[in-house]
N, C-alpha and C positions, 0 to 999 in steps of 0.2 A: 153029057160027058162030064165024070169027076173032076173038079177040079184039084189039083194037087199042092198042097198044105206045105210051104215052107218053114221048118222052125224056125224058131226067135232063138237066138242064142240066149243067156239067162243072161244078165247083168249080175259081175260080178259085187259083193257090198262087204262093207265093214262096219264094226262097231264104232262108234264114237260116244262122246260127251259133249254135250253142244249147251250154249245157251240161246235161247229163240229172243229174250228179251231182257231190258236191264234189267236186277232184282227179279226174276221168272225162275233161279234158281236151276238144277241142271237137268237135261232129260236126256238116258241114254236111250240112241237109235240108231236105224242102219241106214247110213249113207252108200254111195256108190261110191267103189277106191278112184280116187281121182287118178289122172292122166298126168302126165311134168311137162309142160311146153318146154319151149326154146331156153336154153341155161338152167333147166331143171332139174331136178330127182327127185323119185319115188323113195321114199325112206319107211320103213315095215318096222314100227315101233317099236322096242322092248322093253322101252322104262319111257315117264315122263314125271320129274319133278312137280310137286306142288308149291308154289311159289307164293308170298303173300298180293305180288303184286298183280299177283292171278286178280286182283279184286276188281281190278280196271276195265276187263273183261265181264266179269259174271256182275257188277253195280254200274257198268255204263260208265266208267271214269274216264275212260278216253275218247278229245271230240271227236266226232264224225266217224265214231265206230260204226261199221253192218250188221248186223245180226241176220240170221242165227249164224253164231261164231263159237268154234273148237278152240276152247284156251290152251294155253301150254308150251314153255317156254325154257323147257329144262330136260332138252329128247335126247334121247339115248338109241340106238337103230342100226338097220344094216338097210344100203341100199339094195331096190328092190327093180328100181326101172331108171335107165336115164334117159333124157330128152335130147333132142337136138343142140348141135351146137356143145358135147361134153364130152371131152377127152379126159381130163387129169382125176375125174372119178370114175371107179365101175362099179359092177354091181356084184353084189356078195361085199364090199367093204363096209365095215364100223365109221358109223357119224356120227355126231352128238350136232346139234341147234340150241344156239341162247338166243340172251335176250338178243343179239345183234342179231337180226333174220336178215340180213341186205339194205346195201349203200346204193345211190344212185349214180356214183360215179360224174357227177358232173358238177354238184355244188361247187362252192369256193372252198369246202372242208377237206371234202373228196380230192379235190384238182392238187391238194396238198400232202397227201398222203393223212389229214384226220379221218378216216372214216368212222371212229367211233362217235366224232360229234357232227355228223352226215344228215342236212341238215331234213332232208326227206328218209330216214333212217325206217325201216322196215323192222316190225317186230313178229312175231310168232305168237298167236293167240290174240292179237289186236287188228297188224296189216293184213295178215291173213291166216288160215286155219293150222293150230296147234298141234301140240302131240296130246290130248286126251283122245285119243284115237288108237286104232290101229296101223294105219296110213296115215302120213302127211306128203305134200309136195313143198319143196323148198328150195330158193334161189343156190345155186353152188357158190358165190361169195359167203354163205351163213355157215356151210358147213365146216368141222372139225373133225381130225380124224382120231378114233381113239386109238389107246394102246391096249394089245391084245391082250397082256396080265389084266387088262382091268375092266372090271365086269360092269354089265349095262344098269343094274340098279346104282351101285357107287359113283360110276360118270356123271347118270344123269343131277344131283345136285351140283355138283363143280361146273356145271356150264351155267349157271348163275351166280349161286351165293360163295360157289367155288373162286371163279374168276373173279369178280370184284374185290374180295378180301384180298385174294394172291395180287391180282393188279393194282390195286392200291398201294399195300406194302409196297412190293420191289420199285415202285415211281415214286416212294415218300422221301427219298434221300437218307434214310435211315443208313446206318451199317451196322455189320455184326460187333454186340459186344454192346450199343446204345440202348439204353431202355426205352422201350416201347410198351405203352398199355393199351388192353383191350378192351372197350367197356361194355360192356353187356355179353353176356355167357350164352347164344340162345344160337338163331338157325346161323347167322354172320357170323358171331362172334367165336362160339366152338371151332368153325374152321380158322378164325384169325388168328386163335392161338396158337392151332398146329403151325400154322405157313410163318407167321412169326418166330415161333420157335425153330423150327427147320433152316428160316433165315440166318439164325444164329444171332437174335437180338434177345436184350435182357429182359421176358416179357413178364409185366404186372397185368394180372386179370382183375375188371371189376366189375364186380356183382351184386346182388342183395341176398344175405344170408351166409350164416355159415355153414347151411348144409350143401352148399357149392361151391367151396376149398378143394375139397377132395377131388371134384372131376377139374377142375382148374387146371391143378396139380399136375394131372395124370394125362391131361390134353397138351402139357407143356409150357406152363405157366411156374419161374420161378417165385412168385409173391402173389398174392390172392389178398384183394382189397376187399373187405366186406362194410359196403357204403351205409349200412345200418346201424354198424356198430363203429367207425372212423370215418373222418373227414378223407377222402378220395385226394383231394388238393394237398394236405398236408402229410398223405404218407408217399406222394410223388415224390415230391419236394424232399423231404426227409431222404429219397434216394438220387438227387440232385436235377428231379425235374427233367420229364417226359420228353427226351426226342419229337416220337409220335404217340399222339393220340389217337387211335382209330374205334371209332364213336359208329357202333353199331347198333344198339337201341335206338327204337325210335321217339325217345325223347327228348323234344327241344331243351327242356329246363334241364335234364344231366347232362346232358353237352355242355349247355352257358355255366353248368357249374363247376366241369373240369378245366374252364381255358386257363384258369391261376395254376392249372397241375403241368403246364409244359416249363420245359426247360428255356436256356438259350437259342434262337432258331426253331425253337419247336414248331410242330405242327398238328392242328388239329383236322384230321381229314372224315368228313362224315360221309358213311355208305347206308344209317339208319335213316330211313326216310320219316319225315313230319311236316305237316303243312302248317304249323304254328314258327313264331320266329324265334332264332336263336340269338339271344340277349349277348353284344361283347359292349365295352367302351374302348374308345379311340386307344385311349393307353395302356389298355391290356394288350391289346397288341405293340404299341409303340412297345414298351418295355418289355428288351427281351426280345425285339423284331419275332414277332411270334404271326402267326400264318393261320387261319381257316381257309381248308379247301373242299372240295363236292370230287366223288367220285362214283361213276356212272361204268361199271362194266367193261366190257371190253369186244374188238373184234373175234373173229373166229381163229386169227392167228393166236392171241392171247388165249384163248381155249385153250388152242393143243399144248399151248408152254400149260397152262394150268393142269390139265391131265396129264403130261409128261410128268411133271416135278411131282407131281401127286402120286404118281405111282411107284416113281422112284424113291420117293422118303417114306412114304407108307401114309401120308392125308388123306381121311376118308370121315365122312358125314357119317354122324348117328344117325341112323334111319328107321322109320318104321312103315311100310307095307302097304299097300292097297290094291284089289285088283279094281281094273277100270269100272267095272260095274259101281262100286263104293265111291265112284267121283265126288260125289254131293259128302260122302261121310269124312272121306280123306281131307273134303277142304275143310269142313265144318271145322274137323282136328287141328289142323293147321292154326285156321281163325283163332282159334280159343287161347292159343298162347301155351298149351299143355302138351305139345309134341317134343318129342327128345329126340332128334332136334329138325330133322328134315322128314319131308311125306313124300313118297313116291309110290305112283298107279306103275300096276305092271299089269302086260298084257296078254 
């Protein structure tokens, strides 16, 4: 008697970008599109920012990372599947995922409404798998919802380099009409001019070289400091001394070089990361009650204020292109310091 052959239904897969190992560099392959448990969704990729800090992922910088892990931390999407336990998302809607990928809701941060400094804080492309994909699955605390004007390769920057600049500003105590400078011109600083400007503060750009006056300028910068050719401190000063400072290079030493450049009450808020230290003395601060602070991103609420306002005044990242295949080329680009000014995989 024949026995009769049940198909195997196929296993649906998607593309990804994964790293198998620290420093092992990236290999694209085809996963199986995951499933969203309980508080989840399916989110069907369409952009996914290249990030510097992608580097934590793909060198092993962060402890007790898993491998093999899909970095990516700057998604752009339309839900695709929801999980149990999800009402206030459905599916067909626009989400973006930053660095906040979910809080645990119980810390002592949590219990207080911080969840940004949540002290078991969930990232994307670290806690678990990113958007170098075409799928990803992600907690519904992470998600943000976009606005329709605004298309999924432009989003996806603003849920990292986007949010941090804008969240910094509007919590530095600045108001419109106070000078605020921005040091470094590059993936942070491009948009800190815009959101600065937009803010309606009096913004100094500073950079090295003259032949980036002109886009200063044209990003919304009333004065363009070129720290090659004038001391950065003393053309502050000369305009009564920096409100804010918002220190997006990642140099320690131009930091410690601008703190003489604040004003009264100034502040110097860094979002450029460095693991080397930044030089003050006691009475650089004393005089002048002047401030260093750290700023670290934002929840998913602060997303959608950052893509709202973003769409409304017209803030948008310089961008240049990748399809997901080019993962390993788009970060290489990034790495190098020669991107104008954000990298984004589209899928």
């Amino acid at each position: 008697m024949a026995t009769m052959r049940v198909p195997v239904a196929a296993v649906a897969t998607m593309r990804a970008a994964q790293i198998s190992r620290p420093g092992g560099g990236f290999q694209i392959v085809e996963r199986e599109i995951p499933e969203p448990g309980s508080g989840q969704v399916r989110i069907k990729v369409q952009a996914c920012g290249v990030c510097h800090s992608d580097v934590l992922t793909v060198e092993g910088g962060w402890p007790g990372l898993q491998y093999p892990r899909v970095p990516g931390h700057e998604v752009a999407g339309v839900i695709d599947e929801v999980g149990e336990r999800v009402s206030a998302w459905k599916k067909g809607q626009r989400v973006g995922v930053g660095w906040h990928g979910g809080h645990d809701n119980t810390c002592r941060e949590c219990r207080r409404g911080d969840f940004r400094n949540c002290r078991n804080l969930k990232i994307p492309g670290i806690s678990y798998d990113g958007g170098y994909a075409q799928y990803m699955v992600a907690p519904i605390e992470a998600l943000a919802s976009i606005p329709e004007p605004l298309n999924d390769v432009d989003a996806a920057p603003l849920l990292c380099a986007g949010i941090t600049t804008y969240n910094a500003l509007r919590h530095s105590g600045a108001f419109p009409g106070d000078l605020v400078a921005v040091q470094g011109i590059g993936g942070l600083g491009h948009l800190g001019i815009q959101f600065a400007d937009k803010f309606g503060y009096n913004v100094a750009a500073i950079g090295r070289g003259a032949e980036t006056g002109p886009l200063a300028k044209k990003l919304g910068a009333s004065v363009y400091i070129d720290a090659r050719s004038a001391d950065p401190v003393q053309e502050l000063q000369k305009l009564g001394g920096a409100r804010v400072i918002l220190a997006t290079a990642p140099s320690s030493k131009a930091m410690s070089d601008l703190i003489d450049g604040l004003g009264p009450n100034g502040e110097l808020i860094v979002i450029g990361a460095s693991s080397d230290p930044i030089e003050v003395t006691p009475l650089q601060l004393i005089n002048g009650s002047r401030r260093i602070q750290g700023w670290a991103s934002g929840t998913a609420a602060d997303s959608e204020d950052t893509l709202n306002f973003a769409e409304k005044k017209g803030v948008r990242a310089m961008i240049e292109k990748h399809p997901l295949e080019e993962a390993a080329e788009a970060y290489a680009r990034m790495m190098s310091g020669k991107a104008q000014f954000r990298v984004v995989l589209t899928m």
